[in-house]
C-alpha positions as CSV (number, residue, x, y, z in Angstrom):
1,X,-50.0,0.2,-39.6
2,X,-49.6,2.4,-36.6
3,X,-47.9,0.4,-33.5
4,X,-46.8,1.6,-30.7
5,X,-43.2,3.2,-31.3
6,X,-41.8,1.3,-27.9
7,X,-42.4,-1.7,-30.2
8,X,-39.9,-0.6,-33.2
9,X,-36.9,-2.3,-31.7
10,X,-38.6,-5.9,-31.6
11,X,-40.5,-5.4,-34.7
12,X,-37.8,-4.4,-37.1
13,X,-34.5,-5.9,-35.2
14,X,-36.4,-8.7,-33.0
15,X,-35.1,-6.8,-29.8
16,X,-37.7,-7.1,-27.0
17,X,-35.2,-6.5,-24.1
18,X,-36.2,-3.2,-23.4
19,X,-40.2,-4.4,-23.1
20,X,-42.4,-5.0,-19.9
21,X,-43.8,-8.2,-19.6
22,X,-47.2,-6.8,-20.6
23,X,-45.9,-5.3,-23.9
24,X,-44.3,-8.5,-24.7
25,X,-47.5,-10.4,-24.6
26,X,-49.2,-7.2,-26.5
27,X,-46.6,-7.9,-29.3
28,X,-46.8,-11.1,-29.1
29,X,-50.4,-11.4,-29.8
30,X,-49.9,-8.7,-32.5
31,X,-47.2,-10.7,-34.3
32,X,-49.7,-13.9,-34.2
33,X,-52.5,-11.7,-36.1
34,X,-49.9,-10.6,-38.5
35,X,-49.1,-14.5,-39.4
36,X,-52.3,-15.5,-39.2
37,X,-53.5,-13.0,-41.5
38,X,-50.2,-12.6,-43.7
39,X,-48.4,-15.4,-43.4
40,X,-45.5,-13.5,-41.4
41,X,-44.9,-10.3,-40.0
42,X,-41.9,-8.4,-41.4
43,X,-41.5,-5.1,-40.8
44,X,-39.8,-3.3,-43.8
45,X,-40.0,0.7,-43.0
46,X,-40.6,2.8,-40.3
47,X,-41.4,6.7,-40.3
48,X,-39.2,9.0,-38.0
49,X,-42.2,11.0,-37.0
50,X,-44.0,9.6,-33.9
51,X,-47.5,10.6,-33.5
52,X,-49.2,10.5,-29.7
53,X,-52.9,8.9,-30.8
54,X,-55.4,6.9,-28.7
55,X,-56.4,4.9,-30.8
56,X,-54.0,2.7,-33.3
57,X,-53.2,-0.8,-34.3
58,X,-52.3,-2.6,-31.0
59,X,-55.5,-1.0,-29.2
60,X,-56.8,-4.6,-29.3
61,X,-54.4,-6.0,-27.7
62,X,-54.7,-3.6,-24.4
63,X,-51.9,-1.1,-25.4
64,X,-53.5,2.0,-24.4
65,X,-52.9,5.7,-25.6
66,X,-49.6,6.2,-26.7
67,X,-46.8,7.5,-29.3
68,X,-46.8,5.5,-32.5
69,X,-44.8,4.9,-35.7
70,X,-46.2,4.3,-39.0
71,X,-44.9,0.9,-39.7
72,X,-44.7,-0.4,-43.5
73,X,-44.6,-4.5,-43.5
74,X,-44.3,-6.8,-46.2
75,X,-48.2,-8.1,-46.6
76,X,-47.1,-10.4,-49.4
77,X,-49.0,-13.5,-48.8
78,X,-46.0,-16.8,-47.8
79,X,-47.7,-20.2,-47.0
């Protein structure tokens, strides 16, 4: 998955002090897809390279063009 890489902080340590409101309800909105979908939404590895796209994974959630990490979460499937 390809989130934004202002997100890697909260995603891999839970850290969402150094977020705008706006990307805290982006996240948050993410995160509740993630459950939904997975069961939870762990964040396991994270590549050093970020990559400025248009078009990634929290598009949907009104995070427009921006640098991204290629995040690697645990999809295992908890209920």
């Amino acid at each position: 998955m390809t989130p934004p890489a202002h997100w890697a902080c909260a995603l891999l340590y839970g850290d969402e002090s150094g977020l705008e409101t706006e990307d805290c309800e982006a996240l948050e909105a993410f995160t509740a897809d993630m459950i939904a979908q997975y069961g939870q939404c762990l964040a396991i590895d994270v590549s050093d390279e970020p990559s400025f796209v248009t078009y990634h994974d929290a598009k949907p959630y009104g995070v427009l063009a921006c640098e991204t990490l290629t995040f690697t979460f645990d999809t295992t499937r908890r209920d």
